[in-house]
C-alpha atoms as one frame of an Amber mdcrd trajectory, in Angstrom:
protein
 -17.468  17.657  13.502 -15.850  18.038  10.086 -12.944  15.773   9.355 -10.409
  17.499   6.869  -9.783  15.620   3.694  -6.035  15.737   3.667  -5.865  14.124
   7.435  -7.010  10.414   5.969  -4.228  10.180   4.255  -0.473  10.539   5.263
   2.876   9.483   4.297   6.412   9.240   5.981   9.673   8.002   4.603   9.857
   5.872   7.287   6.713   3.785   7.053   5.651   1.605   4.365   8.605   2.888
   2.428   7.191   6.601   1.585   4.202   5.238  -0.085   1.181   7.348   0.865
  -1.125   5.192   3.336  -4.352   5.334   5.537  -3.594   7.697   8.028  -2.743
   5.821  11.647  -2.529   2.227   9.408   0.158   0.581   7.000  -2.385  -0.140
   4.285  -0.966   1.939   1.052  -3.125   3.529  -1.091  -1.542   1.223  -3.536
  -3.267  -1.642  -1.696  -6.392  -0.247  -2.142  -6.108   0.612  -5.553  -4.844
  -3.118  -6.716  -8.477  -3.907  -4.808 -10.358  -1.672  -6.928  -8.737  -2.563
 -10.089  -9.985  -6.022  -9.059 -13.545  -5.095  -9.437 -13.899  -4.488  -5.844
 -16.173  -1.545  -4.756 -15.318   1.204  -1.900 -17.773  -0.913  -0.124 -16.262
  -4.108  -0.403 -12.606  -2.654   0.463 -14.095  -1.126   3.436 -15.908  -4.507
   4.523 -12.401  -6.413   3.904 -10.827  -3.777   6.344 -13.178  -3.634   9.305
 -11.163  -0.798  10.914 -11.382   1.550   7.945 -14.387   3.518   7.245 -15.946
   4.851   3.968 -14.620   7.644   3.837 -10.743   6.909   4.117 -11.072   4.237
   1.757 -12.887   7.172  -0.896  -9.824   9.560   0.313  -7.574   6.718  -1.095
  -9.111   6.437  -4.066  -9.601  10.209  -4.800  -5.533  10.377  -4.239  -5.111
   7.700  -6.692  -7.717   9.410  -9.605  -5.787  12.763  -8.381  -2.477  10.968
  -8.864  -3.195   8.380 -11.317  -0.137   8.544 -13.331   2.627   8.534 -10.723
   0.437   5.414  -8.642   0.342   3.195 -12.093   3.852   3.683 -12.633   4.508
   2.628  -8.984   2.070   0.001  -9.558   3.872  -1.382 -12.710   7.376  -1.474
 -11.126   5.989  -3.329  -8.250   4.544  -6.129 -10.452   7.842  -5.953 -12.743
   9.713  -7.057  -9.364   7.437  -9.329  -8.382   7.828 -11.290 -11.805  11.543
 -10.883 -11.586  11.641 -12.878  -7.902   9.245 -15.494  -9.175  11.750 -15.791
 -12.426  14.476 -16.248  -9.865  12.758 -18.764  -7.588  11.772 -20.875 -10.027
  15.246 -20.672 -11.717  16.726 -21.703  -8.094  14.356 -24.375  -7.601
């Protein structure tokens, strides 16, 4: 049976704050991508996620070629907070 392309994927404001995700999981196709940027192939991401299969992590990554510009710039302000907390902790510490 043919699996449909657009039913790996999914995304719901509620979940994973709107980010769009492995359909049925919380990993974000932002997770995935960081992996990949890493130097890690659609192999290894699939081996580090036992309960994903090939193909939903190459759905992931077609979304984020597809959607490249939108995922960086979700990317960047992600890391931009990130540095901002670890600012703040280490002022606080």
């Amino acid at each position: 049976m043919a699996v449909a392309i657009e039913t790996l994927l999914a995304s719901s404001p509620d979940i994973c704050g709107g980010r769009p995700r492995i359909g049925g999981t919380r990993i974000t196709v932002q997770q995935l991508v960081v992996m990949y940027k890493s130097g890690f192939t659609p192999e290894e991401i699939a081996d580090q996620y036992p309960h994903l299969d090939l193909s939903q992590v190459y759905a992931a990554l077609a979304y984020y070629h597809a959607n490249c510009e939108e995922l960086e710039s979700a990317l960047a302000a992600e890391a931009a907070e990130a540095e901002a907390l670890r600012r703040r902790h280490q002022k606080a510490s």
